[in-house]
C-alpha positions as CSV (number, residue, x, y, z in Angstrom):
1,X,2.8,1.7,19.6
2,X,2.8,5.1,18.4
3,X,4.8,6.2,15.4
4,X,6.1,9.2,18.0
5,X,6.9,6.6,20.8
6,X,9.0,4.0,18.0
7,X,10.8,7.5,16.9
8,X,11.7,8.3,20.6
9,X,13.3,5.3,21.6
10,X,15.4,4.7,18.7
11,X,16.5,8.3,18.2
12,X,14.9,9.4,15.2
13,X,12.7,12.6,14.5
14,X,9.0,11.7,14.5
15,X,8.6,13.4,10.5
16,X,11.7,11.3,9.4
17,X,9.9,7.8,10.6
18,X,6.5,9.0,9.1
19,X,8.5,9.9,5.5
20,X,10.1,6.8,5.9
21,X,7.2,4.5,6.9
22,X,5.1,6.0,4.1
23,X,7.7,5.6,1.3
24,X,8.9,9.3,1.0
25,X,12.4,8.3,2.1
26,X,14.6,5.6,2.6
27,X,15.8,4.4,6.0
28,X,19.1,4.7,6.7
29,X,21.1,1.4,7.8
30,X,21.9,2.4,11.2
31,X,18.0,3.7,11.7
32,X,17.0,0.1,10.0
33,X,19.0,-1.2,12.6
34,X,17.9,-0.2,15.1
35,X,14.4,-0.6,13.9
36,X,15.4,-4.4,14.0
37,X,16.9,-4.6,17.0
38,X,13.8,-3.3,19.2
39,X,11.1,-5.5,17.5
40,X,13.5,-8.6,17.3
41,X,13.9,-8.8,13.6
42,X,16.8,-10.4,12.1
43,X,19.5,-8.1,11.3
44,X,18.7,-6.8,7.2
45,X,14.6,-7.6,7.5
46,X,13.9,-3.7,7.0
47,X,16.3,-2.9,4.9
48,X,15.6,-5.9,2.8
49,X,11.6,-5.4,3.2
50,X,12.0,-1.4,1.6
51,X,14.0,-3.0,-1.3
52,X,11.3,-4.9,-2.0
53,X,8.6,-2.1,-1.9
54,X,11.3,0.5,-3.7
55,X,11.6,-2.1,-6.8
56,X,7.7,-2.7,-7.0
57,X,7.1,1.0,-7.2
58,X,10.2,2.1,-9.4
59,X,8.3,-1.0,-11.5
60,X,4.8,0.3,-11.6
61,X,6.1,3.7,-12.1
62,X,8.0,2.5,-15.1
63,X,5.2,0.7,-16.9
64,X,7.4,-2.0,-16.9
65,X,4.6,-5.0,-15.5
66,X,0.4,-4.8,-16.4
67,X,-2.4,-4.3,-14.2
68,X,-2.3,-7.9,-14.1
69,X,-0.2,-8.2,-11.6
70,X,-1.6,-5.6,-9.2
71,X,-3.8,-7.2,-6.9
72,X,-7.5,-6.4,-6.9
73,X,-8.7,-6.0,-3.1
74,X,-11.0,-7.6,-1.3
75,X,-14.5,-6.1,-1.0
76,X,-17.5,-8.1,0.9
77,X,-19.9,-9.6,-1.1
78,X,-23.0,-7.5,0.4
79,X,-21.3,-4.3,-1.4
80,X,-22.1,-5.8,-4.4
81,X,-25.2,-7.2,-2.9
82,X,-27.5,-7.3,-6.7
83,X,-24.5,-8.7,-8.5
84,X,-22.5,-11.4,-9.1
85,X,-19.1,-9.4,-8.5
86,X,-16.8,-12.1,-10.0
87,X,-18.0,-11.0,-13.5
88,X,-17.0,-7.3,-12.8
89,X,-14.2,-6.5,-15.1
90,X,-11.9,-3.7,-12.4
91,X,-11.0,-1.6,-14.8
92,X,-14.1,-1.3,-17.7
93,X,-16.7,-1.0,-14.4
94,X,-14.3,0.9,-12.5
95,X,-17.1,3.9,-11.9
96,X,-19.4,1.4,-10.7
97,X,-17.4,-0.2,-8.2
98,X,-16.3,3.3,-6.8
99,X,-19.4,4.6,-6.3
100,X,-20.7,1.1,-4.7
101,X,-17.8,1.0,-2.5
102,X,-18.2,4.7,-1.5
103,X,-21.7,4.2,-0.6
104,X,-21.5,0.6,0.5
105,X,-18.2,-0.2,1.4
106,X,-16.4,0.8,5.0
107,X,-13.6,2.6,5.6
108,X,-10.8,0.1,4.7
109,X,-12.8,-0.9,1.6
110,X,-12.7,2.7,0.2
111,X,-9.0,2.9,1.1
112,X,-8.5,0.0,-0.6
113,X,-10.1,0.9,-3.9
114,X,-8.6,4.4,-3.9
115,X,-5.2,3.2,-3.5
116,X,-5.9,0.1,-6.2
117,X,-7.1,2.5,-8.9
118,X,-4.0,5.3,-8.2
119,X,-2.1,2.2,-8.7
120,X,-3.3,1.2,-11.8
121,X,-3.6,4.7,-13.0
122,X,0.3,4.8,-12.6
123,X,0.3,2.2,-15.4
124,X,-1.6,4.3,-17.8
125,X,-4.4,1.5,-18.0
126,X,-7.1,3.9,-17.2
């Protein structure tokens, strides 16, 4: 289903769900609701899943937990097809990986990398 089509039938503007859904804004309880009562969820599960995603961010954005704890995506093993890539260290070989990934990796892969390393970079390790 289409973000447009999900906005339509519960009554909400098309830019409001796609701020929303990509962490720009917070749901409102009665647009939560709603969101829960067309897929089924029980009542609170999208207000209680944004609570969970607001607190890791306002975390990370705080410096207030390491690298650590972010979790390094998967890549297939062919990417790193010459190595042994469970003695890459993500952050000391993070060039190499990116540019292995870039040239190497699919589309998720890339995705995945970019949006681990803006991560980490929001904890001033790199």
């Amino acid at each position: 289903m289409s973000q447009k089509t999900l906005a339509h039938i519960i009554g909400m503007s098309y830019r409001s769900l796609n701020s929303a859904i990509n962490g720009h804004r917070l749901f409102k309880e009665e647009e939560a609701d709603k969101i829960d009562t067309f897929f089924n969820y029980e009542k609170c599960f999208v207000i209680n899943i944004q609570r969970f995603k607001h607190r890791e961010i306002t975390l990370l954005e705080n410096n207030n937990i390491s690298p650590c704890h972010i979790s390094v995506p998967y890549i297939r093993p062919c990417v790193f097809w010459d190595i042994d890539s469970t003695t890459l260290d993500w952050i000391k070989h993070r060039r190499f990986i990116m540019e292995r990934v870039s040239v190497y990796g699919n589309q998720e892969e890339r995705k995945a990398i970019t949006d681990y390393y803006r991560k980490i970079k929001k904890v001033n390790m790199i």
